[in-house]
N, C-alpha and C positions, 0 to 999 in steps of 0.2 A: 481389742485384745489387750487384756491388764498382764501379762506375761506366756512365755511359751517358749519350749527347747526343741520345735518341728521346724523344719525348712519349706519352703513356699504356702501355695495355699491350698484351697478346694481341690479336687479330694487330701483331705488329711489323712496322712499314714502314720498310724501310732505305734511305737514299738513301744517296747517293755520298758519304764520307766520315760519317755518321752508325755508331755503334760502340754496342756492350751489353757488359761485361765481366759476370763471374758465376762465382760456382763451386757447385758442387751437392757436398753431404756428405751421406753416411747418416744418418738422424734418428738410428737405433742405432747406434751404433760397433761396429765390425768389425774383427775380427782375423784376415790372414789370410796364407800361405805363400808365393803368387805369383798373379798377373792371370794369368789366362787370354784373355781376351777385355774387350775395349772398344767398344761401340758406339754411334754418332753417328746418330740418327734425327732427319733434319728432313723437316718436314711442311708443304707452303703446295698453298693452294685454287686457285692459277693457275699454277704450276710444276712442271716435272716434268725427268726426264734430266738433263743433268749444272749443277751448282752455278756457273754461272760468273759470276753479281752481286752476290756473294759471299766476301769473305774471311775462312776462319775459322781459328783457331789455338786449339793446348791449353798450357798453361802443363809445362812442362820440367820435373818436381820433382829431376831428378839437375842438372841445368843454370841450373836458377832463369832459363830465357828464355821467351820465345813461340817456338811452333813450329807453322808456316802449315801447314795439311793441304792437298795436292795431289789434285785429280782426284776433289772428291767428287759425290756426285748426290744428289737428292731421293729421299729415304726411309734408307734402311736401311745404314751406311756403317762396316764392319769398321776397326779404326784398328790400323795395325801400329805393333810392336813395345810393346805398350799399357802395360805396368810402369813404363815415365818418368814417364807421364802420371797419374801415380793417387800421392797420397800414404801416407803409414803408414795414414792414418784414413780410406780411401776417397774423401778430396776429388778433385772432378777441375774445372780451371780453364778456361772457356771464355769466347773474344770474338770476337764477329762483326763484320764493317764492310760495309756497303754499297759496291758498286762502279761502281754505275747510277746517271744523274742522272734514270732515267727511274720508278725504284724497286723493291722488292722484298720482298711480301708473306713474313711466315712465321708459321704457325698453331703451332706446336708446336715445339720440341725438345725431342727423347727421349736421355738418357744411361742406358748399358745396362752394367754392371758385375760380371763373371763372375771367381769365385776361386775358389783351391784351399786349403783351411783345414787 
């Protein structure tokens, strides 16, 4: 966790303006040709169909910005053009923000990192 204004841990409950920064790196370093695939798996016990109390963004490594992912759902979430998003060493940068004052449970997030070596 690179910063966060939530209190304990799994399940994280996100209220409205409440945020998790994070990046996830391969315990083994990886050397690899091109990303094939990137994938965004979130998981909560009371939501389901589309993400919308919810703001998430991946960190831009050609760009060195945040960039907000549009139109995703609960579960299993393809991320185009996925190669920005993945550094030389497989890191990939994510942060979420609550958009609800009402809240919003989440049990899991899954990052899914497919290469061509």
């Amino acid at each position: 966790i690179m910063d966060t204004t939530l209190y304990g841990g799994l399940p994280y409950y996100f209220y409205s303006g409440q945020y998790i920064t994070f990046e996830d790196t391969p315990i083994i370093p990886i050397t690899y040709e091109k990303v094939t695939d990137l994938q965004i798996n979130m998981v909560s016990t009371y939501s389901n169909g589309p993400l919308a109390d919810l703001s998430i963004w991946l960190w831009d490594f050609n760009t060195g910005t945040w960039q907000i992912l549009d139109d995703l759902i609960w579960g299993a979430n393809s991320i185009p053009d996925p190669a920005r998003f993945v550094s030389a060493y497989g890191t990939v940068r994510m942060k979420l923000e609550g958009m609800s004052a009402q809240g919003t449970s989440v049990d899991k997030i899954g990052i899914s990192l497919e290469v061509e070596r």
